[in-house]
DRENTI-850367 format. One line per 3 residues: number of its first residue (from 1); for each residue x, y, z of C-alpha. Coordinates in pm, whole numbers, plus 50000, padded with zeros to 5 digits. Last residue first. Layout:
N
NUM = X/Y/Z  ...
# end
This chain:
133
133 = 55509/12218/03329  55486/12162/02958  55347/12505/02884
130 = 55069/12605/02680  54987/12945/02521  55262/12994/02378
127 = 55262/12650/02168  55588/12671/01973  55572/12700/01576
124 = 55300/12652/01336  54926/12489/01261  54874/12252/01552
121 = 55061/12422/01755  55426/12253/01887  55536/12103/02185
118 = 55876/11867/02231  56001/11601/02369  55698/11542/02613
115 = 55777/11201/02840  55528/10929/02752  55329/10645/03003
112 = 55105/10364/02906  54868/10227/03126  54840/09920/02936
109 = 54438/09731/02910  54422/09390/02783  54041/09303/02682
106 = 53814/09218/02944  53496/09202/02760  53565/09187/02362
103 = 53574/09497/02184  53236/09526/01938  53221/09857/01977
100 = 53550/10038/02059  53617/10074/02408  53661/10455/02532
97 = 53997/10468/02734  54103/10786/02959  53706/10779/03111
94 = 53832/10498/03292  54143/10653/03459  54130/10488/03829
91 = 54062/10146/03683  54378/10137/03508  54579/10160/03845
88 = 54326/09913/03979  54431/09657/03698  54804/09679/03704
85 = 54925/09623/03344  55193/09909/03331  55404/10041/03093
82 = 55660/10232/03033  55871/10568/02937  55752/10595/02557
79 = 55886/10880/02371  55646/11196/02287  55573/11492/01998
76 = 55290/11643/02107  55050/11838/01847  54885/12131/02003
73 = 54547/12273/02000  54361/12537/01709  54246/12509/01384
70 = 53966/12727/01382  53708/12456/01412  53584/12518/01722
67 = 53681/12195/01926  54022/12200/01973  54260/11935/01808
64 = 54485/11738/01974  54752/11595/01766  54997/11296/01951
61 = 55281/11186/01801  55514/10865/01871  55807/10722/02003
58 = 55920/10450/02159  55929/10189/01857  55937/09800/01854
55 = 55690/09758/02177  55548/10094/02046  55393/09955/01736
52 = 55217/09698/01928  54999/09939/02143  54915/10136/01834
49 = 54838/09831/01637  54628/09701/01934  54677/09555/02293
46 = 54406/09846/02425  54582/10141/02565  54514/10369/02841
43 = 54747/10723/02809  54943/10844/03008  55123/11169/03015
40 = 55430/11252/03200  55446/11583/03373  55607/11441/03750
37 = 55278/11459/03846  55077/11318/03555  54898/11440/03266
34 = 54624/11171/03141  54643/11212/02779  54280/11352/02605
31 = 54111/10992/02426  54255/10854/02169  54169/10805/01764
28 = 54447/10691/01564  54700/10680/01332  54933/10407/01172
25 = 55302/10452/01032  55526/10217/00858  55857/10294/00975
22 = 56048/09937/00983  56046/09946/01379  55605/10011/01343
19 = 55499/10344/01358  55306/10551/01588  55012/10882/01575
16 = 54810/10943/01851  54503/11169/01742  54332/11382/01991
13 = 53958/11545/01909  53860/11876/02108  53766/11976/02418
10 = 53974/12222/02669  53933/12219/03041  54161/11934/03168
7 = 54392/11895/02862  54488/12222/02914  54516/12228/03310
4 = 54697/11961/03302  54924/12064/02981  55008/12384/03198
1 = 54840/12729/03128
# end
């Protein structure tokens, strides 16, 4: 199965993990990666410490963890290609960026993209069951 296809039909809970240019790291909660053509992910970001941390450092982690408690999903290990800002771009992923409560109306959204460096299980080596293409 393909990361599309993966991230299409599987559930679970994805955590994108960043630091700062002087290593201090932050995680957090994100939505499942939007898996593009050429086999980029996106994700939609709010202008927030994740968001900021990248500006100073490409890369980042991201742990997606099945639903069914048995340990199971991958844990991505990406670099940042770019961003965008384009509004109807954004709008075509909505379900890609749950607002926080409380988030003011209109925030700054980034489409932000990521090339997969590597692919690992969550608990383990290489992810047979998933490929990158």
């Amino acid at each position: 199965m393909n990361l599309k296809d993966y991230f299409d039909n599987t559930e679970g809970t994805g955590i994108l993990a960043t630091a700062d240019a002087q290593g201090k790291v932050d995680a957090a909660i994100y939505a499942r990666p939007q898996v593009l053509e050429d086999g980029s992910l996106a994700f939609i970001m709010l202008d927030r410490l994740s968001h900021h941390n990248l500006q100073s450092n490409p890369h980042a982690a991201y742990l997606f963890l099945e639903v069914g408690g048995r340990y199971q999903g991958v844990r991505l290990f990406l670099e940042k290609l770019g961003e965008e800002t384009d509004p109807e771009l954004i709008a075509n992923y909505p379900h890609h960026c749950p607002v926080p409560e409380g988030s003011p109306a209109g925030e700054q959204k980034f489409f932000v993209t990521f090339r997969v460096t590597r692919m690992l299980k969550v608990l383990g080596g290489e992810a047979p069951g998933v490929s990158m293409a």
